[in-house]
C-alpha positions as a Python dict, from the first residue, in 0.01 Angstrom:
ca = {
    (1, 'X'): (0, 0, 0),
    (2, 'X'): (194, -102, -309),
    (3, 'X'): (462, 100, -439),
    (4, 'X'): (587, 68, -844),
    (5, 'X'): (939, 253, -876),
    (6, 'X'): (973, 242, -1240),
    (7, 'X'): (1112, 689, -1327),
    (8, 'X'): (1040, 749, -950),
    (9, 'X'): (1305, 992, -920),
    (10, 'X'): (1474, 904, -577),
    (11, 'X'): (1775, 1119, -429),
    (12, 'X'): (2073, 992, -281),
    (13, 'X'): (2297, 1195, -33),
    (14, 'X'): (2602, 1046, 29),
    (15, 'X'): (2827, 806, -230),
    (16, 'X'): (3017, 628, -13),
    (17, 'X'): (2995, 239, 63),
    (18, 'X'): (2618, 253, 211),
    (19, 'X'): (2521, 587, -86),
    (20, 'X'): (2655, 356, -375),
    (21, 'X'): (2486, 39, -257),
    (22, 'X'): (2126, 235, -205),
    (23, 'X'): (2193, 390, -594),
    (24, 'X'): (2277, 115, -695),
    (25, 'X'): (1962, -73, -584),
    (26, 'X'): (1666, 162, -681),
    (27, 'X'): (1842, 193, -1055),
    (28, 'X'): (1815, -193, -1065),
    (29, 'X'): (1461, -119, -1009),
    (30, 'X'): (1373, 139, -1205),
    (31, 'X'): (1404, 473, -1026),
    (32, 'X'): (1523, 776, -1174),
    (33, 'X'): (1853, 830, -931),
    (34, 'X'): (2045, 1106, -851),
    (35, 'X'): (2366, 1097, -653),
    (36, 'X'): (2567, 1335, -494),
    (37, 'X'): (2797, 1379, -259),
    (38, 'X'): (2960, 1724, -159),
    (39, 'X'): (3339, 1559, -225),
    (40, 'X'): (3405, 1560, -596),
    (41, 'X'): (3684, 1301, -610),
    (42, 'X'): (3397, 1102, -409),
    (43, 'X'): (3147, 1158, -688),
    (44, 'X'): (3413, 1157, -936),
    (45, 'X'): (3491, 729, -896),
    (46, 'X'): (3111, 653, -807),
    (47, 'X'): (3059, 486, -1152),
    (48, 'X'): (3377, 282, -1148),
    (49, 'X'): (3259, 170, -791),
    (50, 'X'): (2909, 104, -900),
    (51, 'X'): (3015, -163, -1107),
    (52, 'X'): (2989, -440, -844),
    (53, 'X'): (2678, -376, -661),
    (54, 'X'): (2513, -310, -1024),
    (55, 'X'): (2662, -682, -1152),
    (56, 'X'): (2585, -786, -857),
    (57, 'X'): (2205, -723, -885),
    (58, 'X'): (2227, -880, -1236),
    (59, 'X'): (2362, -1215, -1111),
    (60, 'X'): (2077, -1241, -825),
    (61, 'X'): (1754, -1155, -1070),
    (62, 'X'): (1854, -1232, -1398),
    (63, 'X'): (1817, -887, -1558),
    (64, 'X'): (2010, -560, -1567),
    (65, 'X'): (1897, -222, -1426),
    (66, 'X'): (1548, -82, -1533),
    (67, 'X'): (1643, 233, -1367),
    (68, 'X'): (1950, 516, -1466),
    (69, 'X'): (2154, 734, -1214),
    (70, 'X'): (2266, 1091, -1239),
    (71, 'X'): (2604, 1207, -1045),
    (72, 'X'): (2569, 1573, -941),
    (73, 'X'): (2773, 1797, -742),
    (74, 'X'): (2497, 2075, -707),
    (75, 'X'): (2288, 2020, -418),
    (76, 'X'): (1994, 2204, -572),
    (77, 'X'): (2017, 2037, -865),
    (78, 'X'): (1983, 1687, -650),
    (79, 'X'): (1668, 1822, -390),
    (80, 'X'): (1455, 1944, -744),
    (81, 'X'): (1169, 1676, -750),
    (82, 'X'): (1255, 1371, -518),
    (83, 'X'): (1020, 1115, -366),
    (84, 'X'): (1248, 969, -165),
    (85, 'X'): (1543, 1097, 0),
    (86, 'X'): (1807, 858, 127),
    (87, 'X'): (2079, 1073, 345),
    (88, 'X'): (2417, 875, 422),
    (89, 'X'): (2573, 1163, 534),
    (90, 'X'): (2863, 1086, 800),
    (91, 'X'): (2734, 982, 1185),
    (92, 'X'): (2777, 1295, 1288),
    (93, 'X'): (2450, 1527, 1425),
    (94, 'X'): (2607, 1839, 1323),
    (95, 'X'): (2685, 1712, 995),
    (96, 'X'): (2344, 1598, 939),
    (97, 'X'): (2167, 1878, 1090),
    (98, 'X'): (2341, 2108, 821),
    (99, 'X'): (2224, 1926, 547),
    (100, 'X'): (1891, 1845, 689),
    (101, 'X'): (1886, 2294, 680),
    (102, 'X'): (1905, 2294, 323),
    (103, 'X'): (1711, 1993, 233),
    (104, 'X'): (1447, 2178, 426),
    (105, 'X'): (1511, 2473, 215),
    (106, 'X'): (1557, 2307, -109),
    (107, 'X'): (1320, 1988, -138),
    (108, 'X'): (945, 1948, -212),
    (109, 'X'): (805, 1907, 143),
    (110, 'X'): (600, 1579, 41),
    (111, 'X'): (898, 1443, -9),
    (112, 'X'): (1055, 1176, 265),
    (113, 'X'): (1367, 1224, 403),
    (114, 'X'): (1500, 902, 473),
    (115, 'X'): (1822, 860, 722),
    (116, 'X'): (2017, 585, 684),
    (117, 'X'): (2204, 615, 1009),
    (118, 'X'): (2321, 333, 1200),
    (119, 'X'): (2399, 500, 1553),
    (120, 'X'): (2188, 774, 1593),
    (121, 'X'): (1827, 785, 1652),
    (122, 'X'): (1564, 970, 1495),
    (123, 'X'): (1546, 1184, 1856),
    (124, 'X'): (1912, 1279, 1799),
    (125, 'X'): (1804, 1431, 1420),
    (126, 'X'): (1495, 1570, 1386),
    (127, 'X'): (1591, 1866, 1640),
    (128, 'X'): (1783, 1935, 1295),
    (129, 'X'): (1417, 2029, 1131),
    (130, 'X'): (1178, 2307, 1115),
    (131, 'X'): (944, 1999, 1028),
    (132, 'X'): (1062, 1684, 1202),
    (133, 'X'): (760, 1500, 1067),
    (134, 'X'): (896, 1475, 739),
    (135, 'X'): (1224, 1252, 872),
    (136, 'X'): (1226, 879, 920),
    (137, 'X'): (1495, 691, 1010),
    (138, 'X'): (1558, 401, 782),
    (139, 'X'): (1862, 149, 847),
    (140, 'X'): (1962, -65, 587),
    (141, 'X'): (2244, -390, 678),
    (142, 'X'): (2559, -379, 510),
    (143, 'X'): (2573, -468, 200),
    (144, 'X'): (2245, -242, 121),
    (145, 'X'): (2176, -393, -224),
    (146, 'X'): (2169, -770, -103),
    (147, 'X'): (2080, -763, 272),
    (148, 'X'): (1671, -722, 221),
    (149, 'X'): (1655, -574, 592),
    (150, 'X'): (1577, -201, 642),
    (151, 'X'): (1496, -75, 974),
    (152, 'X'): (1235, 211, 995),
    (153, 'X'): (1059, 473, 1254),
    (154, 'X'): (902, 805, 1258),
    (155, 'X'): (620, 978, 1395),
    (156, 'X'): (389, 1024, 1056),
    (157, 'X'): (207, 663, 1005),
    (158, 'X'): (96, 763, 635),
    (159, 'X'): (484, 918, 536),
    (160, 'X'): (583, 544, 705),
    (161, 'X'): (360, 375, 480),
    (162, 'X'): (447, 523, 217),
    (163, 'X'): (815, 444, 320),
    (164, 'X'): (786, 108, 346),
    (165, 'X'): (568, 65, -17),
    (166, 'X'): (908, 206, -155),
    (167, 'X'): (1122, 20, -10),
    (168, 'X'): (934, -351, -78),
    (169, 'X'): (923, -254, -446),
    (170, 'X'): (1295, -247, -425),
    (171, 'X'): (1265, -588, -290),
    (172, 'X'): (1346, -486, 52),
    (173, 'X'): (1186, -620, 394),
    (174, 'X'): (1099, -318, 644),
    (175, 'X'): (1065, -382, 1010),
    (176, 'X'): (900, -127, 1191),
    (177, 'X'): (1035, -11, 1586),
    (178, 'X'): (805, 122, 1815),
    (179, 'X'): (1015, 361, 1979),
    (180, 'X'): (1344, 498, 1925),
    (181, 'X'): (1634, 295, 2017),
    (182, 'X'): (1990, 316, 1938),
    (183, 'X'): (2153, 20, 1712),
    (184, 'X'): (1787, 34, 1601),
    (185, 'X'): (1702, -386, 1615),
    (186, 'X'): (1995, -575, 1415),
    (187, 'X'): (2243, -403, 1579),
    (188, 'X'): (2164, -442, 1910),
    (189, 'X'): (2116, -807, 1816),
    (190, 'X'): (2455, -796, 1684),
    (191, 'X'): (2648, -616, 1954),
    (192, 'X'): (2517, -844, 2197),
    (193, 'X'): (2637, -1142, 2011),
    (194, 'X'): (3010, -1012, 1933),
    (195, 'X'): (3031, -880, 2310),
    (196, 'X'): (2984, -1257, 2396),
    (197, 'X'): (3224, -1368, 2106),
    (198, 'X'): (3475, -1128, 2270),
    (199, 'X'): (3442, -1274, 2585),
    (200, 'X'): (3480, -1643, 2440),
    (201, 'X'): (3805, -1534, 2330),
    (202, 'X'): (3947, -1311, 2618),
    (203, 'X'): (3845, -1593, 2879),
    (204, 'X'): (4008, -1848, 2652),
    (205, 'X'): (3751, -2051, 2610),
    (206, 'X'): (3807, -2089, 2219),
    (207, 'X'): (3964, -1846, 1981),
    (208, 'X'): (3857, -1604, 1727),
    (209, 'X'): (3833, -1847, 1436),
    (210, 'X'): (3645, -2144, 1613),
    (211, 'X'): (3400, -1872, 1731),
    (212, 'X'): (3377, -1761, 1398),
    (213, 'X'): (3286, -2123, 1273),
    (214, 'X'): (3057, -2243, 1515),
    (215, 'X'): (2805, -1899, 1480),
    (216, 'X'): (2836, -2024, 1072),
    (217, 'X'): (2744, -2349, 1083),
    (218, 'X'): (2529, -2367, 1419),
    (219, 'X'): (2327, -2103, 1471),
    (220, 'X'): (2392, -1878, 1249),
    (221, 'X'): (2249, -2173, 936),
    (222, 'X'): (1949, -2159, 1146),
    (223, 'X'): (1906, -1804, 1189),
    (224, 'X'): (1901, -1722, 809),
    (225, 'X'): (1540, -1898, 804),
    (226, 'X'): (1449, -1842, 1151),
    (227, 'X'): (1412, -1586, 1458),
    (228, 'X'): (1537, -1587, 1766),
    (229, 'X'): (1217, -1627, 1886),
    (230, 'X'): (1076, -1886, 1610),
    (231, 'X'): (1411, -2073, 1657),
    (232, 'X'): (1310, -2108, 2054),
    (233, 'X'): (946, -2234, 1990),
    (234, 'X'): (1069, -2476, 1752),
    (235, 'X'): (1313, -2565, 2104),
    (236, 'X'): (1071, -2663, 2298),
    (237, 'X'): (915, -2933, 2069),
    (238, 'X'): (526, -3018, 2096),
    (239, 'X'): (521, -2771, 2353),
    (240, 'X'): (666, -2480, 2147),
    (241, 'X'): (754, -2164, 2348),
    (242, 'X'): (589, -2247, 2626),
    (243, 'X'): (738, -2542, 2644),
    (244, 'X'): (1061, -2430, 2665),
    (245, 'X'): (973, -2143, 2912),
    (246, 'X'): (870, -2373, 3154),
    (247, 'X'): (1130, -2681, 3080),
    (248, 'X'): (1466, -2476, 2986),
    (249, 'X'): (1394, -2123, 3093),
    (250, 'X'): (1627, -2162, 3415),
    (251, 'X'): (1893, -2310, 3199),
    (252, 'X'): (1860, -2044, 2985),
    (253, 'X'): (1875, -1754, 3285),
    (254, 'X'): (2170, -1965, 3388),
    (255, 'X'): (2365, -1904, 3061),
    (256, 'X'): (2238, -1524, 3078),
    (257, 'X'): (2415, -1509, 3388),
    (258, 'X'): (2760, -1647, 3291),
    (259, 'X'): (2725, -1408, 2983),
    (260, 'X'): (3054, -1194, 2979),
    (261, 'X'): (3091, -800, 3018),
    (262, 'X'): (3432, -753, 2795),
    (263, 'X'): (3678, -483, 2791),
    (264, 'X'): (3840, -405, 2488),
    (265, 'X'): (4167, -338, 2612),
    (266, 'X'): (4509, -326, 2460),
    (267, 'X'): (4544, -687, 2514),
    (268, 'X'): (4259, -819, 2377),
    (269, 'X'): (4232, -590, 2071),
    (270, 'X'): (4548, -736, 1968),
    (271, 'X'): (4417, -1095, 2035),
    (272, 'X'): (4124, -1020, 1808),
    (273, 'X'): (4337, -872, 1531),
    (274, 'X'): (4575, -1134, 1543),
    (275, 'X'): (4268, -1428, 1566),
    (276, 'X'): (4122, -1253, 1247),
    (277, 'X'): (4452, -1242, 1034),
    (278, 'X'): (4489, -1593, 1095),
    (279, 'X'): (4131, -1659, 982),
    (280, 'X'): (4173, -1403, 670),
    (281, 'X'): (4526, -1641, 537),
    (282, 'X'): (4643, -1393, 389),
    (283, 'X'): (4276, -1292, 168),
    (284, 'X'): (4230, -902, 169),
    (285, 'X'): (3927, -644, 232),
    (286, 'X'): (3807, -683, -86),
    (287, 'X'): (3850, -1059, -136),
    (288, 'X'): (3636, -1116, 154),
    (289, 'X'): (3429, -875, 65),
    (290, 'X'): (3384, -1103, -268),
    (291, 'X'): (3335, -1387, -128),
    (292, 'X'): (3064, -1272, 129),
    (293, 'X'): (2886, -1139, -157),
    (294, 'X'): (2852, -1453, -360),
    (295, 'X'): (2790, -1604, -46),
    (296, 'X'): (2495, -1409, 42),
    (297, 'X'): (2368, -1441, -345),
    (298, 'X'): (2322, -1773, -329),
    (299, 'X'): (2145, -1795, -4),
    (300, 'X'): (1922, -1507, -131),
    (301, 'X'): (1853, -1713, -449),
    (302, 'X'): (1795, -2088, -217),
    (303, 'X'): (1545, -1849, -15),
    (304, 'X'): (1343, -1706, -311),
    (305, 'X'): (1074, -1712, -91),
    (306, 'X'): (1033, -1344, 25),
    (307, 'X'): (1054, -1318, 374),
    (308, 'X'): (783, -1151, 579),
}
């Protein structure tokens, strides 16, 4: 199924960080957005705070938005005529299962109502619908409008579909789960990475910023091109994954086993906030938010490829 966004009007609840970058994504492709958020000094500095992602966009294609965004504060107004819904409400079920009550009330019923939640699961929301066959959970990586990954489920195969159509026009790359999980993929991926990095560091093995370094320029480099599991079959040589399996795989339980279960205690919160100040000299949030950015630019643009 092939989707073409061009005055697909597309909804956006929520303009904070993950609202903005969403808006500022199907514009760039040429959806008809509306954003709103029920704060109005929120809504109020949206445009100024569009900027980025917007110039952003620009740099990595070439062009400027094909699309236009709307800012209203009138949550009637925003649930008229969407396709799409993308909800960044706070992670908070009540929260979300209030407005899910007048989304239900308010929005065409064909359209899909798309959470972007990062810690819930699409069991924890849809007990917030008369119709939970309308919800899918969809978890983009931060930032939305460069990171390609979004993370789906739901129950309706065709409302998936037509999901997923949407969001690979908006050059985005959907992996499906089969069941609900929390973290969803990535972030159980990446929680069982930093729990290790923690440990490195409270064990004094190395400290935050050599951690830091060796993910970047070992594994890390190769994971931007590979998976974990790709990256293994290449491991075991002629013999890909088998290979390995059969050569390394006790070597490998070995290393599961000396795998650390940290605490984040006083002590070692400290260590980490220290270890990251030192690695930040003296750069703040929004420097390193720069830098990542044009970081992540130029990778995308050295792996025009698209990734599958």
């Amino acid at each position: 199924m092939t989707a073409d966004l061009d005055h697909l009007p597309i909804t956006i609840l929520g303009a904070g960080l993950i609202g903005i970058g969403w808006a500022a994504l199907f514009a760039h492709h040429g959806a008809r957005v509306t954003l709103w958020d029920p704060q109005p000094e929120t809504l109020k500095t949206a445009p100024d705070r569009l900027a980025k992602p917007r110039a952003d966009l620009t740099e990595l294609d070439g062009h400027g938005p094909r699309g236009d965004i709307h800012f209203v504060s009138d949550i009637a107004a925003a649930l008229r005529e969407p396709a799409l819904i993308q909800e960044n409400a706070p992670e908070s079920i009540p929260v979300k299962h209030a407005l899910y009550a007048e989304i239900e009330t308010l929005a065409p019923p064909e359209a899909i109502l798309a959470s972007s939640t990062s810690s819930l699961t699409w069991d924890d929301l849809a007990p917030g619908l008369t119709d939970p066959q309308r919800l899918i959970t969809a978890h983009p990586f931060n930032p939305p409008h460069l990171v390609p990954l979004v993370e789906l489920y739901g129950p309706d195969p065709a409302r998936l579909d037509r999901a997923e159509a949407l969001y690979r026009a908006a050059g985005r790359v959907p992996v499906r789960l089969n069941i609900p999980a929390t973290g969803h993929i990535a972030n159980r991926l990446a929680s069982a990475l930093w729990r290790e990095a923690v440990h490195i560091v409270a064990e004094g093995i190395a400290d935050v910023e050599a951690v830091d370094r060796a993910l970047m320029h070992g594994p890390g480099l190769r994971w931007s091109v590979l998976g974990a599991h790709m990256a293994y079959h290449l491991g075991g040589g002629a013999g890909g994954i088998a290979g390995y399996l059969d050569h390394l795989g006790p070597s490998q339980e070995r290393r599961w086993q000396d795998l650390g279960t940290p605490r984040l205690s006083p002590e070692i919160k400290d260590t980490l906030i220290a270890g990251v100040a030192t690695a930040c000299a003296g750069r703040d949030i929004a420097t390193l938010e720069a830098e990542r950015d044009a970081a992540l630019i130029a990778l995308l643009r050295a792996r025009a490829k698209p990734q599958t």
